[in-house]
C-alpha positions as CSV (number, residue, x, y, z in Angstrom):
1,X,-44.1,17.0,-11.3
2,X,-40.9,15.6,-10.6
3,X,-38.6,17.4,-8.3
4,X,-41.2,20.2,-8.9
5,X,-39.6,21.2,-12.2
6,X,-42.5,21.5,-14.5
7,X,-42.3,19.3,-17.9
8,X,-45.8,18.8,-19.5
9,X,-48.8,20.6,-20.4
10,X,-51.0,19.1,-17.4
11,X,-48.4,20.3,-15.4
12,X,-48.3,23.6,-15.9
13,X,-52.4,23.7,-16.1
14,X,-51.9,22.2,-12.0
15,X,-49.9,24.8,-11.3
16,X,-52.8,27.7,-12.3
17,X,-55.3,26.1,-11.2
18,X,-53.1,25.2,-7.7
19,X,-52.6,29.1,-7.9
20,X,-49.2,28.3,-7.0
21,X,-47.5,32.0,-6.8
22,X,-43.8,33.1,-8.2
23,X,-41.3,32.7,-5.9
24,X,-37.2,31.9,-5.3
25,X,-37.2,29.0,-7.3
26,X,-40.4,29.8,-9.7
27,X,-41.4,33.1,-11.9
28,X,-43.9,33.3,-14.8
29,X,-43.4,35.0,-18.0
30,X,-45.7,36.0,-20.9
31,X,-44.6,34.3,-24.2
32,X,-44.1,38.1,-25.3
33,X,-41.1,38.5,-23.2
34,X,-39.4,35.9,-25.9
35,X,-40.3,38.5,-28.3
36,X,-38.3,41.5,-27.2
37,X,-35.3,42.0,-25.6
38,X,-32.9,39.0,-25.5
39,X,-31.2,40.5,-22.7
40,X,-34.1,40.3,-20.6
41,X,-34.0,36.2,-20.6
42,X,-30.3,35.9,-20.0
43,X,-30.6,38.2,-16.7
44,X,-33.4,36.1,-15.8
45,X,-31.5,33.0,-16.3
46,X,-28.2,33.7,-15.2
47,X,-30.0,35.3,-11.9
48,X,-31.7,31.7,-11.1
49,X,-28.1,30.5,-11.9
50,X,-26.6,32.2,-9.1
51,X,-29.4,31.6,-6.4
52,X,-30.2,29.0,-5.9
53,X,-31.6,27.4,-9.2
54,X,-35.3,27.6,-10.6
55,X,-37.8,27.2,-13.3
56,X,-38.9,30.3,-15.8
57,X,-42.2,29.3,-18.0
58,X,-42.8,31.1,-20.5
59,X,-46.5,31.5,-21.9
60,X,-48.5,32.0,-18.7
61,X,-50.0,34.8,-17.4
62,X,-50.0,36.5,-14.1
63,X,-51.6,38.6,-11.8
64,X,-50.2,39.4,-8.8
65,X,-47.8,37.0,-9.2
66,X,-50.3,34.4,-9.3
67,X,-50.5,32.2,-12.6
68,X,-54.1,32.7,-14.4
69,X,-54.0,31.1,-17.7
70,X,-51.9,29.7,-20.6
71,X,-51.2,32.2,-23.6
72,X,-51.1,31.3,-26.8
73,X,-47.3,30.8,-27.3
74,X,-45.0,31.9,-29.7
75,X,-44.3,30.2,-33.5
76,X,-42.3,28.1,-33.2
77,X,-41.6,27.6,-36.7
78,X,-39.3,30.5,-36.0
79,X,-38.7,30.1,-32.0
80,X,-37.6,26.7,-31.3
81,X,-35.6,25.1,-28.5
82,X,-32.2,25.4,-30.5
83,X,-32.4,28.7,-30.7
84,X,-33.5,29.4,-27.0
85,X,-30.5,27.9,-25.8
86,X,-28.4,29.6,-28.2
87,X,-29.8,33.3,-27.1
88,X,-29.0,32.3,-23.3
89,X,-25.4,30.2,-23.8
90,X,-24.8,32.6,-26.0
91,X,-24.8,35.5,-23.7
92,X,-23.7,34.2,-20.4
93,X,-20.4,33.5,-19.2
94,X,-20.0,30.7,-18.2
95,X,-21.7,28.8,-20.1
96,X,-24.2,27.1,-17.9
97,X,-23.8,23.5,-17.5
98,X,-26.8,21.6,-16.7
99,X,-29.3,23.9,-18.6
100,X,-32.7,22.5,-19.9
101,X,-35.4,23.4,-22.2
102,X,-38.7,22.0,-22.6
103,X,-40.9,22.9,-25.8
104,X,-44.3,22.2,-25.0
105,X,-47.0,22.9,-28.0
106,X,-50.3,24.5,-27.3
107,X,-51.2,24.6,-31.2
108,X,-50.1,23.1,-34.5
109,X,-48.1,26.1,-34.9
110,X,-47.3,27.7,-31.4
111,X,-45.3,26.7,-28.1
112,X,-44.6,27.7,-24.7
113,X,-41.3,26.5,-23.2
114,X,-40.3,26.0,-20.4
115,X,-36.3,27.0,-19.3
116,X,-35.0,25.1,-16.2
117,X,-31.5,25.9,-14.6
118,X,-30.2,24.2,-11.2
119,X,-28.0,26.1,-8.7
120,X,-24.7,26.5,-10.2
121,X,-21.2,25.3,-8.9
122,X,-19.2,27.6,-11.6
123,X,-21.3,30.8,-10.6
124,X,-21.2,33.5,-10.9
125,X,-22.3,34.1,-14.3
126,X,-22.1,37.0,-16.1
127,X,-24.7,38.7,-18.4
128,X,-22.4,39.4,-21.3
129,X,-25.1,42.5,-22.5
130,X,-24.7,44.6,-19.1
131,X,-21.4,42.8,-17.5
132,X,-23.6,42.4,-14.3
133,X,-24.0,39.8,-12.3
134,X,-27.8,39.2,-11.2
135,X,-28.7,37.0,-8.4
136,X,-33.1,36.3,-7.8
137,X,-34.3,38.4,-4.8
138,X,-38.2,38.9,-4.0
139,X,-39.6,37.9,-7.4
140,X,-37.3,39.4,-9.9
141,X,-33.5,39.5,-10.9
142,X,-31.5,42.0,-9.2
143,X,-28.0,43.5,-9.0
144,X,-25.8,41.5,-7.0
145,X,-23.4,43.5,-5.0
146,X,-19.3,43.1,-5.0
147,X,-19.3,41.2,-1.8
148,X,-22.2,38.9,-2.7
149,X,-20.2,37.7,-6.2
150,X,-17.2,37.2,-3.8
151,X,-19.2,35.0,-1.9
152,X,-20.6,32.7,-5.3
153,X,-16.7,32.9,-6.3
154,X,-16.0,30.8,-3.0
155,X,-18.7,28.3,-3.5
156,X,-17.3,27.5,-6.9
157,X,-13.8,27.0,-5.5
158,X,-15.3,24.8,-2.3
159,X,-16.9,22.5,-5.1
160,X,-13.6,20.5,-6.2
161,X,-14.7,18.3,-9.0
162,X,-15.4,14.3,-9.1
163,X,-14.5,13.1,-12.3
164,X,-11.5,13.7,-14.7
165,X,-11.4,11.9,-18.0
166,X,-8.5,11.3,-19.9
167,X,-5.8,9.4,-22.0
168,X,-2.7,7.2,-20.8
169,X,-0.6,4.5,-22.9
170,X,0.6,1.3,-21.2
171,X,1.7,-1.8,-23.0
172,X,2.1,0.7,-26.0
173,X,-2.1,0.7,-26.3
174,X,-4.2,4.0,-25.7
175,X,-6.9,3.6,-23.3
176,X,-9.3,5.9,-22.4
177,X,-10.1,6.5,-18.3
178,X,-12.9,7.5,-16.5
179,X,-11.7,8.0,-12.8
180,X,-13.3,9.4,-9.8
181,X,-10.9,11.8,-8.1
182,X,-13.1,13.4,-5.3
183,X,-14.4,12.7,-2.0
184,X,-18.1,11.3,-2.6
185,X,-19.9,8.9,-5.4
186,X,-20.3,10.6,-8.6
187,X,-23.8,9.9,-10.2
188,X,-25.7,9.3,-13.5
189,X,-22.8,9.7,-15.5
190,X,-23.4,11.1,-19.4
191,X,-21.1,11.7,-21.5
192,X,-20.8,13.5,-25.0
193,X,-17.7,13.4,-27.9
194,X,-17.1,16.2,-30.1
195,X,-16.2,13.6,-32.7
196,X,-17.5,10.4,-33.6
197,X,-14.3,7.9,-32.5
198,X,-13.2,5.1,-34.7
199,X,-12.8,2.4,-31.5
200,X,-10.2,-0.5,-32.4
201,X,-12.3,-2.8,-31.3
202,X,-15.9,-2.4,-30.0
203,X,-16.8,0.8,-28.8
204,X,-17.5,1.1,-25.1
205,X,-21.5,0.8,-24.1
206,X,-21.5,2.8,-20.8
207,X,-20.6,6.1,-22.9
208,X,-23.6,5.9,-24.5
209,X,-26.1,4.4,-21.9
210,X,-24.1,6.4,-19.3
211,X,-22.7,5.5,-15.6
212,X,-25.2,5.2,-12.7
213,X,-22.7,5.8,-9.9
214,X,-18.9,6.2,-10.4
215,X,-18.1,5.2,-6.4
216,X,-14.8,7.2,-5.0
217,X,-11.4,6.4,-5.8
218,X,-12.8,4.1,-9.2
219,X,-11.0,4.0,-12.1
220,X,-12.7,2.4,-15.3
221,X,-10.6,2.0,-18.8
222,X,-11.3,1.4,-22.0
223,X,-9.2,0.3,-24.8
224,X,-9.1,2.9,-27.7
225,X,-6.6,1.6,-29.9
226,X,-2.7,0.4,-30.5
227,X,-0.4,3.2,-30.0
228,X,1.4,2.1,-33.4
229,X,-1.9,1.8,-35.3
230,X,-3.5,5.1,-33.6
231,X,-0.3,7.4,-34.6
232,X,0.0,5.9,-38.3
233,X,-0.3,8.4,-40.6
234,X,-2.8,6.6,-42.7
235,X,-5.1,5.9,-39.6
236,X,-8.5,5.6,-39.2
237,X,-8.3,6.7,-35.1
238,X,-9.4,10.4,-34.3
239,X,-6.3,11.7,-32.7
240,X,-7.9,15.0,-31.5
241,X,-11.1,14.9,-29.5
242,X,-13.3,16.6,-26.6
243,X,-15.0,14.6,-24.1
244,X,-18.2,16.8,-22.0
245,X,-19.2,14.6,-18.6
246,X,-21.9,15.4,-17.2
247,X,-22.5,14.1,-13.7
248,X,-24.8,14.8,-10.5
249,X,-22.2,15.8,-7.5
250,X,-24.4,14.9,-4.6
251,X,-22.1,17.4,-2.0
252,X,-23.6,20.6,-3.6
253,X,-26.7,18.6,-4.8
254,X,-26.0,19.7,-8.2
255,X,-25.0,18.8,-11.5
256,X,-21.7,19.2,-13.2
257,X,-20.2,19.4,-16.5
258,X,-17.1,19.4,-17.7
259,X,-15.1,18.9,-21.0
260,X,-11.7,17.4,-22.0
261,X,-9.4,17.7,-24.4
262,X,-7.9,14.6,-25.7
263,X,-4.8,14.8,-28.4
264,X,-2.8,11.8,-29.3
265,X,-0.7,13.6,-31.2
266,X,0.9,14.9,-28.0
267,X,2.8,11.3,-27.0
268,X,4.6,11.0,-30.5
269,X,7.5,12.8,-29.3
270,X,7.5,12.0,-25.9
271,X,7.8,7.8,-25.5
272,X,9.1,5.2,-27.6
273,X,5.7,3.4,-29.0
274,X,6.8,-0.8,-29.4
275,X,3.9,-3.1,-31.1
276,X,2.8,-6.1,-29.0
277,X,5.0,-8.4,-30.5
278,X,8.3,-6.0,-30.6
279,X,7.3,-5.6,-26.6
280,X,7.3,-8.9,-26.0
281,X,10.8,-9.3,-27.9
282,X,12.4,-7.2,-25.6
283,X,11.0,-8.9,-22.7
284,X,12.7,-11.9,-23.9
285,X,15.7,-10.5,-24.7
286,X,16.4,-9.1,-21.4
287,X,15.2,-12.7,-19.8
288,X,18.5,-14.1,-21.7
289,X,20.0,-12.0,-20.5
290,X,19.8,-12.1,-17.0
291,X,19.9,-16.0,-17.3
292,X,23.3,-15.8,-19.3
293,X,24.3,-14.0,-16.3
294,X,23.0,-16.2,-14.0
295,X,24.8,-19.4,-15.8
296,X,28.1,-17.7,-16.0
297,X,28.3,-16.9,-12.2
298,X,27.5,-20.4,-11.8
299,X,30.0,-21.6,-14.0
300,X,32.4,-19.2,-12.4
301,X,31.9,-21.2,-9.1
302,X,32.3,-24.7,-10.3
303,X,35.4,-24.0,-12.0
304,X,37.0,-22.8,-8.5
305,X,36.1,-26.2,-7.2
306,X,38.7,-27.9,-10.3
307,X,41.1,-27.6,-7.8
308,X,40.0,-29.7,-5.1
309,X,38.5,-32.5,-7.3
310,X,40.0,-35.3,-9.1
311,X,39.3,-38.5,-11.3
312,X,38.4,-40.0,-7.5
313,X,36.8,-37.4,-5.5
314,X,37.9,-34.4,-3.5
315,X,41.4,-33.4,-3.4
316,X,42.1,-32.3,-0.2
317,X,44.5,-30.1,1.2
318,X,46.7,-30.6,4.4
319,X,45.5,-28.4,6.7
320,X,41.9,-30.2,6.0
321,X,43.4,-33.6,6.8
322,X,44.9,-32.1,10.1
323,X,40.9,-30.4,11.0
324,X,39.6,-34.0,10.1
325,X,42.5,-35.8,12.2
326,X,41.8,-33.6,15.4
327,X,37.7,-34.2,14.9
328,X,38.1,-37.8,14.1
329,X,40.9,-37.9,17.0
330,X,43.1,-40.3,15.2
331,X,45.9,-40.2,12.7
332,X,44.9,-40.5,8.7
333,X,46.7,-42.1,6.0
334,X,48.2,-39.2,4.3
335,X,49.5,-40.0,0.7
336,X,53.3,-39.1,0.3
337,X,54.3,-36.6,-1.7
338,X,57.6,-36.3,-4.0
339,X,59.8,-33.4,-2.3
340,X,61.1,-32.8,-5.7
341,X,58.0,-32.0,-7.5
342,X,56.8,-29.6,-5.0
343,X,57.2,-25.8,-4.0
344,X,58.2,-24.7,-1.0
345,X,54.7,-23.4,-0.2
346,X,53.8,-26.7,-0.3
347,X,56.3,-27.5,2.3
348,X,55.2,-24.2,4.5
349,X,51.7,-25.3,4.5
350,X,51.9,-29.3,5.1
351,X,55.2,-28.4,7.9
352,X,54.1,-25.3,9.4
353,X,57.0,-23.9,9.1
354,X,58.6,-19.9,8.7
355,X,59.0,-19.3,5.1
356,X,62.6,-18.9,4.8
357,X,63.0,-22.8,6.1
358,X,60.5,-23.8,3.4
359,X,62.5,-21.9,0.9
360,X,65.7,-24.2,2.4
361,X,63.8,-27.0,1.7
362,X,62.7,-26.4,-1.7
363,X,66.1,-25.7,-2.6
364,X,67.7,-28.6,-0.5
365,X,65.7,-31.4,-2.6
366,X,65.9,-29.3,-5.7
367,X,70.0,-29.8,-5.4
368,X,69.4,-33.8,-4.6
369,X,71.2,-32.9,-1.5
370,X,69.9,-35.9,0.4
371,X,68.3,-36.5,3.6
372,X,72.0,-36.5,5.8
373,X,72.3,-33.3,5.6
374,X,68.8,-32.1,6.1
375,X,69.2,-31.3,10.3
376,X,72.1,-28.8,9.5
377,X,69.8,-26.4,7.7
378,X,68.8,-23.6,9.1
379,X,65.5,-23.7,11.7
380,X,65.3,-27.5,11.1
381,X,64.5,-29.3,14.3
382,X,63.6,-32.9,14.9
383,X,59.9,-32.5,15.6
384,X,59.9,-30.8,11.8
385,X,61.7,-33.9,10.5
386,X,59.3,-36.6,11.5
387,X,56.9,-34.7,9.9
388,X,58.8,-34.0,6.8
389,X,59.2,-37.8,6.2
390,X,55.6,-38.3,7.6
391,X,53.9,-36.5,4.3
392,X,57.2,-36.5,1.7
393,X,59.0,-39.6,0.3
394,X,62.4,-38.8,1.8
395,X,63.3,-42.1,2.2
């Protein structure tokens, strides 16, 4: 038997014949006891739920509570599985989420079952007949006291959960996610939709063989469908959906479940959906863009060098030939330039002179003045003369 939850006939024939007695974990029940009151089963139930988890079989005999024989089960024509699970879901709150039935027959018209249910992580539970919480204490389902459902409230809030499933658009595509969010390995994955999904491509396999191990901090997605396509009014995509995982949280060495709502409908009025081809569009557009920028600052820059290039090279200025004449350490041929033509911060720059005598200059050669008279301006000296014949034609 594995993990000593009963699940076959033999099974259950081992256990009388082991006279292996009730206890936390195990308690025997006459098939009768499905017969009367339905409250009865969801105390027992919810009580294992609390505890620490256990197995209730229904259709064996005790004495003492020490199993002696196999009854002869109720019809189950009339009593099936479905409706088992529906008299204890039914009428606990929560609901409980790893919960598990096993219909075994004992005759072509009878069955015993047998009603499994692991140590909770959402306790407590309530029994929605009496609004009491029940908890398994020496061999039957008793009262809990107020303390003791304050203490099962903290154990649900210590137990954070592992997985969260849900929808995100990127690219202007829906995928669906699968994303560990906890602190250990979530394991044997299952997972069930409340509606059959119309996949745009193939759908998924792992959400119907299931995940082995979902390792911490991984995130797997799956494409669900265009964004344009999915929020069509015609489309064939299920906007609206629930998603229950079901999944083994090895910290509390205890199943989980847990259900999410997915609703595409939500992101029409909250992003701007682009198609593939209108996305990559604007991606080129904006590429332009930034290269039309890029050319013009370029362009900017070469047309600031117009001025210092000519027909046969560089145009330089006359403070350049002077850095090139003291580096060089010898005089350069400097071509002569017609005082007449030029303006007198031409003469300032090339003379290194005060303004005002540049502005003498400029209007000395503008009058045609000639070069006898140039030593009675104002601020003229000698030295400045040499060099005023030296880079002008004032001969």
């Amino acid at each position: 038997m594995a993990n000593d939850v009963p699940s076959t006939l033999d099974d259950i024939k081992r256990l009388i014949t082991s006279s292996i007695p009730e206890n936390l974990h195990l308690d025997y029940k006459r098939s009768a006891a499905l017969l009367g009151n339905v409250k009865e089963i969801t105390k027992d139930v919810s009580a294992f739920a609390n505890s620490d988890g256990g197995v209730i079989v229904y259709g064996v005999a005790e004495e003492e509570h020490i199993p002696v024989g196999i009854d002869g089960g109720v019809e189950h024509s009339r009593y099936t599985r479905e409706w088992l699970e529906d008299v204890i879901q039914s009428n606990i709150a929560p609901k409980l989420s790893e919960l598990k039935i096993t219909q075994l027959e004992v005759s072509a018209t009878h069955s015993i079952f047998i009603v499994s249910t692991p140590k909770s992580a959402r306790a407590p539970h309530q029994d929605r007949g009496s609004h009491r919480y029940y908890k398994r204490y020496n061999f039957k389902s008793a009262p809990m006291e107020d303390y003791e459902i304050q203490d099962i409230r903290n154990r649900s809030i210590d137990t954070p959960p592992l997985v969260t499933v849900d929808i995100e658009v990127e690219r202007g595509m829906f995928s669906l996610y699968v994303e560990n969010i906890g602190n250990a390995p979530a394991q044997d994955l299952t997972f069930i939709f409340s509606e059959d999904l119309y996949w745009a491509h193939k759908a998924p396999s792992v959400f119907a063989s299931g995940i082995p191990v979902l390792s911490k901090g991984r995130k797997l997605s799956f494409f669900y469908a265009g964004a344009v396509e999915a929020l069509a009014p015609d489309s064939k995509i299920v906007k609206a959906f629930s998603i229950n995982v079901s999944y083994l949280n090895p910290l509390v060495e205890n199943r989980i479940s847990d259900t999410f709502s997915v609703n595409l409908n939500s992101f029409e009025n909250s992003l701007i959906v682009e198609s593939e081809i209108q996305r990559h569009g604007t991606q080129l557009e904006r590429s332009l863009e930034k290269l039309t920028r890029q050319v013009e600052k370029v362009a900017k820059g070469l047309s600031a060098l117009e001025s210092v290039a000519g027909s046969t090279g560089l145009q330089l200025s006359a403070t350049t030939w002077r850095h090139i004449e003291a580096i060089t350490g010898r005089k350069l041929e400097f071509p002569r330039l017609n005082p007449m033509e030029c303006d007198y911060e031409v003469f300032q720059e090339l003379l290194s002179i005060e303004r005002d005598l540049a502005i003498r200059l400029y209007s000395h050669f503008l009058k045609r003045e000639g070069n006898a008279k140039l030593l009675e301006l104002e601020g003229m000296t000698a030295e400045i003369k040499e060099r005023l014949e030296r880079y002008f034609d004032v001969k």
